[in-house]
C-alpha positions as CSV (number, residue, x, y, z in Angstrom):
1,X,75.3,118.0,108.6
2,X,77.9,117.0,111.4
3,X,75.8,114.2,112.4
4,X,75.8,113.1,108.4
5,X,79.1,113.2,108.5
6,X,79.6,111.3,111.3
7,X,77.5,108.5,110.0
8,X,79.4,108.4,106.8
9,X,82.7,108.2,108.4
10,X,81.3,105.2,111.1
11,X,80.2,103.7,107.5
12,X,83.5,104.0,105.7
13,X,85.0,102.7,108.5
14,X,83.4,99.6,108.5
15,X,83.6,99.1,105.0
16,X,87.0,99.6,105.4
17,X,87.7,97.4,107.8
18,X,85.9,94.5,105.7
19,X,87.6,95.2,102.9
20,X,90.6,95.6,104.5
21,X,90.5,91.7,105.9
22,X,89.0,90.2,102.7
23,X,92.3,91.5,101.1
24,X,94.7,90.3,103.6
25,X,92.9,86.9,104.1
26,X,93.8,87.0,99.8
27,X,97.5,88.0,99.6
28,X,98.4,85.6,102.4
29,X,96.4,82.7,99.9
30,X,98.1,84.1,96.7
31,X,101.7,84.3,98.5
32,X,101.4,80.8,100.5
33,X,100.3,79.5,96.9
34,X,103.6,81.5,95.5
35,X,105.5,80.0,98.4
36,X,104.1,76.3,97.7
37,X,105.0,76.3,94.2
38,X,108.6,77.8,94.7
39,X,109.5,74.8,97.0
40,X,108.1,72.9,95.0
41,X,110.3,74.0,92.0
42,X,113.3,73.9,94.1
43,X,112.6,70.6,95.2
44,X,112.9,69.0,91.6
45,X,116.0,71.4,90.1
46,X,117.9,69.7,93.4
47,X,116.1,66.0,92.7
48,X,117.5,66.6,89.1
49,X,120.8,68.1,90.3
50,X,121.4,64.5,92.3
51,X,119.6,62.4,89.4
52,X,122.2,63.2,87.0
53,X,124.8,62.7,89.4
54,X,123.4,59.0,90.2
55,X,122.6,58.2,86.3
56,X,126.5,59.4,85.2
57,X,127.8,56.6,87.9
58,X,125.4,54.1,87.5
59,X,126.3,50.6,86.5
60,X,124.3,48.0,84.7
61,X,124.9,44.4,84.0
62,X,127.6,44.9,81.9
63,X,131.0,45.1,83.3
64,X,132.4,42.5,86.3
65,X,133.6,43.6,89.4
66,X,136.9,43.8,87.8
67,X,136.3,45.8,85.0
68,X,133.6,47.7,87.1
69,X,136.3,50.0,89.2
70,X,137.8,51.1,86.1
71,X,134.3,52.1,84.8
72,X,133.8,54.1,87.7
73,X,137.0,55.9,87.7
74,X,136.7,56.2,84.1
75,X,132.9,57.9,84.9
76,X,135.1,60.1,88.1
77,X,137.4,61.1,85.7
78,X,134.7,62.4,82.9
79,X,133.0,64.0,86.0
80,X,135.4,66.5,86.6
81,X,134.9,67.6,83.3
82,X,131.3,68.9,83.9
83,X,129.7,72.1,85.2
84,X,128.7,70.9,88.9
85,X,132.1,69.0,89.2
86,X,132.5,70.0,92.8
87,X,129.4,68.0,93.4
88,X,130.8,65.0,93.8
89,X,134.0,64.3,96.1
90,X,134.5,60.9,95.7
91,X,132.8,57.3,95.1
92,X,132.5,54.3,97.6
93,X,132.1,50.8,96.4
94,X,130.6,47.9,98.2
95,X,131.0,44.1,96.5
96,X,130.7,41.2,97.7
97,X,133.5,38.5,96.5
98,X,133.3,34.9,95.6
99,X,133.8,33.8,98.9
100,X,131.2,35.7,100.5
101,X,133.3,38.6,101.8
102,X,132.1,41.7,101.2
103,X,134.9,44.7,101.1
104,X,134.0,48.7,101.0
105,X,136.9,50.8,98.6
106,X,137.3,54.1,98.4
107,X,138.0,56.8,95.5
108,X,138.5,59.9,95.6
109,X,139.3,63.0,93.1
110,X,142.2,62.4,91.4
111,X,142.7,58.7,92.3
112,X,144.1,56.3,89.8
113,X,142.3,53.2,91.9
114,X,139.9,52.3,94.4
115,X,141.5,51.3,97.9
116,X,140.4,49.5,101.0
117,X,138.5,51.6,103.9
118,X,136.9,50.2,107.3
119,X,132.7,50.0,107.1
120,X,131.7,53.5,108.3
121,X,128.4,52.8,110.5
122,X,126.1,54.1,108.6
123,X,127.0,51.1,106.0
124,X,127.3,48.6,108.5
125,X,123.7,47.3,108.0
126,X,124.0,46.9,104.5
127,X,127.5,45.0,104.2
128,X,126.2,42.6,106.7
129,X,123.1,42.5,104.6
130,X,125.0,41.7,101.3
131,X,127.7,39.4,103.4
132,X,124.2,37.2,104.2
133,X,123.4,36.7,100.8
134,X,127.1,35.5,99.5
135,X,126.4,32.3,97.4
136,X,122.9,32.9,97.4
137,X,120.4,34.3,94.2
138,X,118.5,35.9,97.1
139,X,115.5,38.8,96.1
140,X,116.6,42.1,95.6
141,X,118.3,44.7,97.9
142,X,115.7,47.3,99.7
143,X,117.7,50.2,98.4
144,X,116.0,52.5,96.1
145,X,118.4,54.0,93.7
146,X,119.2,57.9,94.5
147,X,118.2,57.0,98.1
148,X,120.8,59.9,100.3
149,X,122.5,59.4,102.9
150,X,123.4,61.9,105.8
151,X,126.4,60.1,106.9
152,X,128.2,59.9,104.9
153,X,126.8,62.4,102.5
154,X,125.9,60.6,99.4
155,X,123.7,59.0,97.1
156,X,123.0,55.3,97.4
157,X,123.4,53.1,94.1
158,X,122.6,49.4,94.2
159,X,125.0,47.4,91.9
160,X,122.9,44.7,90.0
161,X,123.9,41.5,89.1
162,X,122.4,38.4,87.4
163,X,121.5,35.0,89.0
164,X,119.2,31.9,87.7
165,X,116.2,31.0,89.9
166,X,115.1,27.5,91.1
167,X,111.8,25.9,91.5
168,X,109.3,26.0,88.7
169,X,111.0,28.6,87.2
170,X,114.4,27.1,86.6
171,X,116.8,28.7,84.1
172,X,115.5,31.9,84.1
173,X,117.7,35.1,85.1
174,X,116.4,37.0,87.7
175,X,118.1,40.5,88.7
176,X,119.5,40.6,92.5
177,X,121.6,43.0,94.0
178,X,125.2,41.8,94.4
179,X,127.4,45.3,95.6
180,X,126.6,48.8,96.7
181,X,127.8,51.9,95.3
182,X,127.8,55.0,97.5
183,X,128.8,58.5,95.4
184,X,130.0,60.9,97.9
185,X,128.6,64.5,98.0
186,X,130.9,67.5,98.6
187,X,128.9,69.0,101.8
188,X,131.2,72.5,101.3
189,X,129.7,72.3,97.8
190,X,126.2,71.9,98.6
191,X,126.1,74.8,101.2
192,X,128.0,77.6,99.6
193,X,127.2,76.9,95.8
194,X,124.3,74.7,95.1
195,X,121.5,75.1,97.3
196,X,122.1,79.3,97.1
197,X,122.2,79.1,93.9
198,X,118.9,77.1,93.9
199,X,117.5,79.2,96.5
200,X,118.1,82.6,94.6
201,X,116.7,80.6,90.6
202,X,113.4,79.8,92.6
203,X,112.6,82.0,95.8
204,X,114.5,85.4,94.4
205,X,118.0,87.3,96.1
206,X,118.6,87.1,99.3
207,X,118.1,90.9,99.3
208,X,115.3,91.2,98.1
209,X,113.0,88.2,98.5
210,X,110.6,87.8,101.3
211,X,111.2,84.3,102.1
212,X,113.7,82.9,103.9
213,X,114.6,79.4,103.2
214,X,116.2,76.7,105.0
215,X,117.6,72.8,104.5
216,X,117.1,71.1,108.3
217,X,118.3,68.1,109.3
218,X,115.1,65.4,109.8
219,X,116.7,64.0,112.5
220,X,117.1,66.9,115.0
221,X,115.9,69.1,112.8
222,X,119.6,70.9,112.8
223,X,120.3,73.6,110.2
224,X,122.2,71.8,107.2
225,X,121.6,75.4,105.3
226,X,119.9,78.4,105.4
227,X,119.3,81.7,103.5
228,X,119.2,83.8,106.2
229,X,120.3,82.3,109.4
230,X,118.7,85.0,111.4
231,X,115.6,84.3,110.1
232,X,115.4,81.3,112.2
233,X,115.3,82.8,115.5
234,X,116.4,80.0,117.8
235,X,114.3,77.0,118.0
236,X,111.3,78.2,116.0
237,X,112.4,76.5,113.2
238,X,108.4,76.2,111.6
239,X,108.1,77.2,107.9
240,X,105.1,78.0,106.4
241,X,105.4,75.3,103.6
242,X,107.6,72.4,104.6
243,X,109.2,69.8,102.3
244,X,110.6,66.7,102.3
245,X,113.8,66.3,100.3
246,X,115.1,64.6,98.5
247,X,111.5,63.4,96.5
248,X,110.3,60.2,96.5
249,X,108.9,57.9,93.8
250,X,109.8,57.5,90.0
251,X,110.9,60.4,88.3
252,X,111.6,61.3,84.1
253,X,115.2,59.6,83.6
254,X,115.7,58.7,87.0
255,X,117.2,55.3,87.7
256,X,114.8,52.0,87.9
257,X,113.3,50.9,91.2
258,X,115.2,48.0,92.7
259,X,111.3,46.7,94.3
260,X,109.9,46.4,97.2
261,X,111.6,46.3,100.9
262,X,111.9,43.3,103.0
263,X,111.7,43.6,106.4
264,X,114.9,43.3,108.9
265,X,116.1,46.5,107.0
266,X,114.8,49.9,107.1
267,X,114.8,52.0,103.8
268,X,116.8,54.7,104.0
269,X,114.6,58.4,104.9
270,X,115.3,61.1,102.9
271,X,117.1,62.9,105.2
272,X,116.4,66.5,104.8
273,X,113.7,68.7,104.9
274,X,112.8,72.3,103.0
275,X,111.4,75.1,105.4
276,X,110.7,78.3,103.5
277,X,108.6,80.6,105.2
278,X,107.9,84.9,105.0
279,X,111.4,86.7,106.3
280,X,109.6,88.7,109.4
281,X,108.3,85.2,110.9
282,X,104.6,83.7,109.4
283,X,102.4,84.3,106.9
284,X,99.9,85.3,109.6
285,X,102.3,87.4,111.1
286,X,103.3,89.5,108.0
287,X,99.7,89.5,107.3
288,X,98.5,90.9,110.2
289,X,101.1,93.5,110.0
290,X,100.0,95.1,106.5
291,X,96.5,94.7,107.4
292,X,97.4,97.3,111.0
293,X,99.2,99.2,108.5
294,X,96.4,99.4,106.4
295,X,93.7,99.8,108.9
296,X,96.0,102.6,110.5
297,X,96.6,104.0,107.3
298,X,92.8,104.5,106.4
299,X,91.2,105.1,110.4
300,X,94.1,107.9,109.6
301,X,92.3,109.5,107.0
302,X,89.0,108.8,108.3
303,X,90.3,110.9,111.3
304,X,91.8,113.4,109.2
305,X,88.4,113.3,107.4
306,X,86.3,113.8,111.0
307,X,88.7,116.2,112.4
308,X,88.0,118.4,109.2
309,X,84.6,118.2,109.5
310,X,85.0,119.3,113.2
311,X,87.2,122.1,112.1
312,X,84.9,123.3,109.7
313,X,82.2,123.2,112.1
314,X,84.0,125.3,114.6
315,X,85.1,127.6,111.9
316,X,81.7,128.1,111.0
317,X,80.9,128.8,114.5
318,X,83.7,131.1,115.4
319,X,82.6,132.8,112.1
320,X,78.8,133.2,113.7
321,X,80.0,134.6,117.0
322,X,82.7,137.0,114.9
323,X,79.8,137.9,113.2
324,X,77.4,138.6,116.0
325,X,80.5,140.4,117.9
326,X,80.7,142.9,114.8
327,X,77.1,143.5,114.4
328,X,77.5,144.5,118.3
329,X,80.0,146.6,117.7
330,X,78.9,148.2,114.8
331,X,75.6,149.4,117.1
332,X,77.6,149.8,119.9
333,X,79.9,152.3,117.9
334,X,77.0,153.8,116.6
335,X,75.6,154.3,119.9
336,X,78.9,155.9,120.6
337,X,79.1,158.0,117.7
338,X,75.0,159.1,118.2
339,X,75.5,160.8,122.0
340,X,78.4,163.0,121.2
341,X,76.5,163.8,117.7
342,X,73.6,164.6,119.5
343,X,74.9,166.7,122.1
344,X,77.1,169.2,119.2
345,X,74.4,169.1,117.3
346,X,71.9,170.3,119.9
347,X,74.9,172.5,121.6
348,X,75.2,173.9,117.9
349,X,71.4,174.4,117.1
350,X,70.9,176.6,120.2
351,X,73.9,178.9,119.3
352,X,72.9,179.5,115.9
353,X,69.1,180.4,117.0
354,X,70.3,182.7,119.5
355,X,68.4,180.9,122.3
356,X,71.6,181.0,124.4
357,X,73.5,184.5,124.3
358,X,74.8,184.9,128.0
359,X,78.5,184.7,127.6
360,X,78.7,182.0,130.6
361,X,75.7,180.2,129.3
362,X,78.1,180.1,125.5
363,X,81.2,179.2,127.4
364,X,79.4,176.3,129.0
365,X,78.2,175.2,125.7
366,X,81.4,175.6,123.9
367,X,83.1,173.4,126.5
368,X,80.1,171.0,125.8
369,X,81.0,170.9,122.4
370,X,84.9,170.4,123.0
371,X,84.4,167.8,125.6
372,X,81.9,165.6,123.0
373,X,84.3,166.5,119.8
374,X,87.4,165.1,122.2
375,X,85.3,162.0,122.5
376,X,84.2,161.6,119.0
377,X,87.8,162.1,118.2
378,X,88.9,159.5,120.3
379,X,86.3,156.7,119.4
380,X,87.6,157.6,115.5
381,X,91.0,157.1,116.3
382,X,90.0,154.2,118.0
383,X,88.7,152.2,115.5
384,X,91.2,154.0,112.9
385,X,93.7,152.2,115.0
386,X,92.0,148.5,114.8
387,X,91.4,148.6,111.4
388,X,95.0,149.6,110.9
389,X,96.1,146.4,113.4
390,X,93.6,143.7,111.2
391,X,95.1,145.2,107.7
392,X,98.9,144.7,109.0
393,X,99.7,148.4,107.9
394,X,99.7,150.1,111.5
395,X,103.8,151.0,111.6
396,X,105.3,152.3,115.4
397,X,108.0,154.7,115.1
398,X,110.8,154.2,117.6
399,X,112.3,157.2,119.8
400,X,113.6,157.0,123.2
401,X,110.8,158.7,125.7
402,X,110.4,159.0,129.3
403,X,107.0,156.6,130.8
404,X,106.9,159.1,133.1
405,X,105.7,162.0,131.1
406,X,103.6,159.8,128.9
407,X,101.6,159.1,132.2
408,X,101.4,162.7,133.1
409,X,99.7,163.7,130.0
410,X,97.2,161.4,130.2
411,X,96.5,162.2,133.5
412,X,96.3,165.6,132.9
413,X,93.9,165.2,130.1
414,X,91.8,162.6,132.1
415,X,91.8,164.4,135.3
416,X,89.2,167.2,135.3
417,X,86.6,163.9,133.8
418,X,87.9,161.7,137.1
419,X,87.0,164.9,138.9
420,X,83.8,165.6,137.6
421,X,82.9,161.6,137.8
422,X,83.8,161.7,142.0
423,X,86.8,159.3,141.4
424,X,90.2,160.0,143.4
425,X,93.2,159.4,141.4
426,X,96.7,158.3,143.2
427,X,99.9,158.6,141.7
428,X,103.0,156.8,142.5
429,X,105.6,156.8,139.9
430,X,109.2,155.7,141.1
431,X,112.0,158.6,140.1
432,X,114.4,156.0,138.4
433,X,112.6,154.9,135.9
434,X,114.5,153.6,133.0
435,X,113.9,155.3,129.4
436,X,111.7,153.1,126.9
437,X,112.2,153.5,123.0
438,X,109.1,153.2,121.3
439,X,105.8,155.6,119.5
440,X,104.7,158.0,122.0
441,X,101.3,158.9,120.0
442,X,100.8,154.5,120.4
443,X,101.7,154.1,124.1
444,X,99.9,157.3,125.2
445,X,96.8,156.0,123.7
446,X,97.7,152.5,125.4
447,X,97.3,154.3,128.9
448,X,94.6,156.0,128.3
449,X,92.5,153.5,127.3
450,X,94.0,151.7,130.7
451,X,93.0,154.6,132.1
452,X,89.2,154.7,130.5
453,X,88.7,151.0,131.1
454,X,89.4,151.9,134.9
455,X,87.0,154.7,134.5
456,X,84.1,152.4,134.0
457,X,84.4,150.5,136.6
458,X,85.3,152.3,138.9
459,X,82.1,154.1,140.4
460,X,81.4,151.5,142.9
461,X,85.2,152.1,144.4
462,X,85.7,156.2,143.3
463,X,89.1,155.2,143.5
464,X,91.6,154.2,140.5
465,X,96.0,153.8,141.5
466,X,98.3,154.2,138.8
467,X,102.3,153.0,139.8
468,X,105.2,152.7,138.1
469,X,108.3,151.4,138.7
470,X,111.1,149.5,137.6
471,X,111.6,145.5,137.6
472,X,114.4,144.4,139.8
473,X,116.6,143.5,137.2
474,X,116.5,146.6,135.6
475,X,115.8,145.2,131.9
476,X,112.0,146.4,132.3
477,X,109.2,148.8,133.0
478,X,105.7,147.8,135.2
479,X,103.0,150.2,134.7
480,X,99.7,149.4,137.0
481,X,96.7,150.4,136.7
482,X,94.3,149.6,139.6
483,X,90.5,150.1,140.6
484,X,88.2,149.1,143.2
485,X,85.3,148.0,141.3
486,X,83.9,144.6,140.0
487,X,86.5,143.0,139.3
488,X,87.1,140.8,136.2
489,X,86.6,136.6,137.2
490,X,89.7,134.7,136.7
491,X,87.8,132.9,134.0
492,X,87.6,136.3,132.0
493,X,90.9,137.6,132.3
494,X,92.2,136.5,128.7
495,X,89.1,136.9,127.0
496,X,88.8,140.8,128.1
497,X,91.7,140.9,125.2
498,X,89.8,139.8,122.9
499,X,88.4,141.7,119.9
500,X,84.5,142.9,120.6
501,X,84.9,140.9,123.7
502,X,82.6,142.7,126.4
503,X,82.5,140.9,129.4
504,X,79.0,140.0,131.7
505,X,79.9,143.1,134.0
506,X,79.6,145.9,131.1
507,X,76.8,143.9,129.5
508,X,74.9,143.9,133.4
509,X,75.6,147.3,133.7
510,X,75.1,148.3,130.6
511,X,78.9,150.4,130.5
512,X,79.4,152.0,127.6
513,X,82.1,150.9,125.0
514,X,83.0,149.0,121.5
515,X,85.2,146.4,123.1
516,X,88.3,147.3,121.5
517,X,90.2,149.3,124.3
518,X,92.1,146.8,125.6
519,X,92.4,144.6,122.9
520,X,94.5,147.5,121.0
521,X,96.3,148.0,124.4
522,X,97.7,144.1,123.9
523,X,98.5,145.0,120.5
524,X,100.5,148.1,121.2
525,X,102.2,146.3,124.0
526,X,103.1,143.5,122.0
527,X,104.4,145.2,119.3
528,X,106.7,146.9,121.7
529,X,107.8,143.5,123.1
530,X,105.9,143.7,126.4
531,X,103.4,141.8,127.9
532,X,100.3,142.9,129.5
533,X,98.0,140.5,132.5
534,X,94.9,141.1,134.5
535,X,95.3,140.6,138.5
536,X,93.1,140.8,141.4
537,X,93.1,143.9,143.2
538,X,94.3,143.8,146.8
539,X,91.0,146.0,147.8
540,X,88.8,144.2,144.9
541,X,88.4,145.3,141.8
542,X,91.3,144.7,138.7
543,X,94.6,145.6,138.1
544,X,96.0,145.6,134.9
545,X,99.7,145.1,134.5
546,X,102.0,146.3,131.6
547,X,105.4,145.1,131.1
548,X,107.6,146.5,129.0
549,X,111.2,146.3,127.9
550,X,113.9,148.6,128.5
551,X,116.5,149.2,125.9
552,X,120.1,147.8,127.4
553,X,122.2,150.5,128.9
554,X,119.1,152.9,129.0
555,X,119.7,155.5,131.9
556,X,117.5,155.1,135.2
């Protein structure tokens, strides 16, 4: 069975593992698609956002340059009307005169008029480009409409004029570029409302979605925004989709193309780029980090599942030996309980048939009969007592009583059996010992089965020590019983506690016994608050060592 269980477990395990990785390798797919398609949607709310911007100040064919700054105040004005009005900041407009100079004017919110402002160098390019073609129907300008640009901020419009072409194709109208207009983006605006507004429509809170999101420079690749600025931890600055902004190519209702470009000018980049990736670092990352949570998770209930199985196991072998250890001492009580049954009942036999009538021959028999119904009592009481102990109902009175006596008794009753058995007994019990407050009928037992234990083992030594005295500090009572036999092997000396325990000595010698002596004399002991330990003789043999508590203030 254990080795079917192990196999099952090294089986689920693997399973587990596979399954594990299958489903991580499929919710980092599912959440890089999610990812994809929320910067994706952010990319075109902010592409429209711009658009309209660019259509509302767009100008056709229609007005001259005169009338054309009053159409774009007119649209500035009308701006500050809408929604997003914070938007825009300003416009900038490039034209190019009938002389060939080309002047850059400036309007801002609330201006009534457009007025005169240096090139910024960012523009310088393109007046010189539009100075070049003064007097000229040249091709159109290589700016695409909505182009932005990062300094300054804005969107690029090309102003479109009207001019008649020469060659073969005389008197027709061709449209040429003949002015610029720039329409200035409020960068405040951008970063605190727009793109977190944007950011929490399409990639959730910032408290509660996953990704963090960024808007970096193309250039250097410098922060222009970001969700979560300590999500980009220095210069690890990689996203797990990245995004060019903003988009590129024809869009519904965006403005028309103004062709192709012509080299000697560079089309303006889009400037920015979208970086979203997972909030704790890469998809991989946060991947492998569920998937060891997972694995943890399940190897943790596989292990919970194996060590139950081992439990169970040793249960069921603690429950075998229990078992064997009772059936031992159930013969060995019986054995116990046969010799002194057999002896009154032979004892009794010859009485009542009158084989024995001399009175010395009856008073040897009668002490025969005491002597085995003293040990039949005892072995009752003994296992009275340890059923008691394994039920819980075994109560100790409490009374203040003198150690001292307690041992005397015992001795008394024990000594004409040491006597008859060839073993010298030595006393030494100090005279201030304190008083102890506990059952007397429980701790006399407790040294006499000390005292019986001792017996046994004794033979080889004929000698067994019992001393008393009092700990140093007063607080407690050392009782020490002491032989000069076997000895118990230091690997033994907590087991000999143990319930049925009977150690390789009294099974080689065949001792008699139900293991349960000193096992009650650790539970009486305990109960009391002491402790009890097994020592090596300093002549050989064993010493057992009872501690136990003195009341405070007792008398010595």
């Amino acid at each position: 069975m254990l080795a079917l269980l192990t196999l099952l477990v090294g089986v689920l395990g693997s399973l587990q593992y596979r399954w594990t990785r299958e489903i991580g390798r499929a919710a980092a797919e599912r959440r890089q698609a999610e990812l994809q398609r929320a910067a994706h949607r952010f990319a075109s709310a902010l592409e429209r956002e711009l658009g309209r911007a660019g259509i509302a100040f767009f100008a056709d064919l229609g007005p001259p340059p005169a009338d054309r700054r009053a159409f774009l105040i007119e649209r500035l004005e009308a701006w500050q009307e809408r929604e997003n009005a914070g938007l825009v900041s300003g416009l900038m407009l490039a034209s190019r005169l009938d002389r060939g100079k080309v002047t850059l004017e400036e309007a801002r919110r609330g201006d009534e008029a457009f007025h005169e402002i240096a090139w910024p160098e960012a523009l310088r390019a393109i007046g010189e480009r539009l100075a070049d073609q003064a007097g000229e129907a040249g091709p159109g300008f290589p700016i695409r409409p909505g182009a932005v640009l990062e300094k300054p901020l804005g969107l690029v419009l090309p102003l479109f004029g009207a001019s008649e072409t020469h060659g073969s194709r005389a008197g027709r109208l061709r449209l040429s570029v003949d002015g610029l207009l720039v329409v200035r983006l409020d960068e405040d605006y951008l970063r605190e409302r727009l793109l977190p507004r944007l950011a929490e429509v399409h990639f959730g809170p910032s408290g509660t979605t996953p990704f963090a999101v960024a808007i970096l420079r193309r250039a250097d690749r410098s922060v222009f925004y970001a969700s979560e600025p300590e999500a980009l931890w220095g210069d690890e600055r990689d996203g797990d989709v990245e995004l060019a902004l903003p988009g590129r190519g024809r869009r519904p209702g965006s403005i028309p193309d103004a062709g192709p470009p012509e080299d000697g000018l560079p089309e303006p980049e889009r400037p920015w780029l979208l970086v979203a990736r997972h909030r704790g670092g890469s998809f991989e990352a946060a991947v492998a980090s569920v998937e060891r949570r997972n694995l943890a998770t399940g190897f943790g209930v596989l292990a919970l599942v194996a060590a139950t199985a081992l439990v169970l196991v040793a249960s069921a072998q603690r429950a075998k030996r229990l078992a064997r250890q009772q059936l031992e001492f159930v013969t060995g009580v019986t054995h116990e309980l046969n010799t002194p049954l057999a002896a009154i009942r032979s004892a009794g036999q010859n009485l009542a048939a009158g084989i024995v009538t001399e009175p010395a021959q009856v008073r040897r028999y009668g002490d025969l009969i005491e002597k085995e119904g003293g040990r039949l009592t005892a072995l009752v009481a003994q296992v009275l007592d340890f059923a008691g102990i394994e039920s819980g109902s075994r109560a100790y009175a409490r009374e203040p009583l003198s150690l001292t006596a307690l041992v005397d008794d015992v001795l008394r009753d024990h000594r004409l059996v040491l006597e008859q058995s060839g073993i010298a007994l030595e006393r030494e019990i100090a005279a201030d010992l304190p008083e102890l407050c506990g059952d007397a009928a429980a701790l006399r037992r407790m040294i006499a089965n000390l005292l019986t234990n001792a017996a046994k083992f004794a033979a080889a030594g004929k000698w067994i020590g019992v001393r008393a005295s009092a700990r140093p500090d007063g607080r407690a009572v050392v009782l020490r019983v002491e032989d000069r036999g076997p000895g118990i092997p230091r690997e033994e000396r907590e087991r000999v506690f143990e319930p049925f325990y009977r150690g390789p000595v009294a099974e080689r010698n065949d001792a008699p016994g139900s293991g349960l002596g000193l096992s009650l004399v650790r539970h009486v002991v305990r109960a009391h608050g002491g402790s009890v330990r097994v020592e090596a003789g300093e002549g050989g043999g064993a010493t057992l060592v009872v501690e136990l508590p003195a009341p405070a203030g007792a008398p010595s």
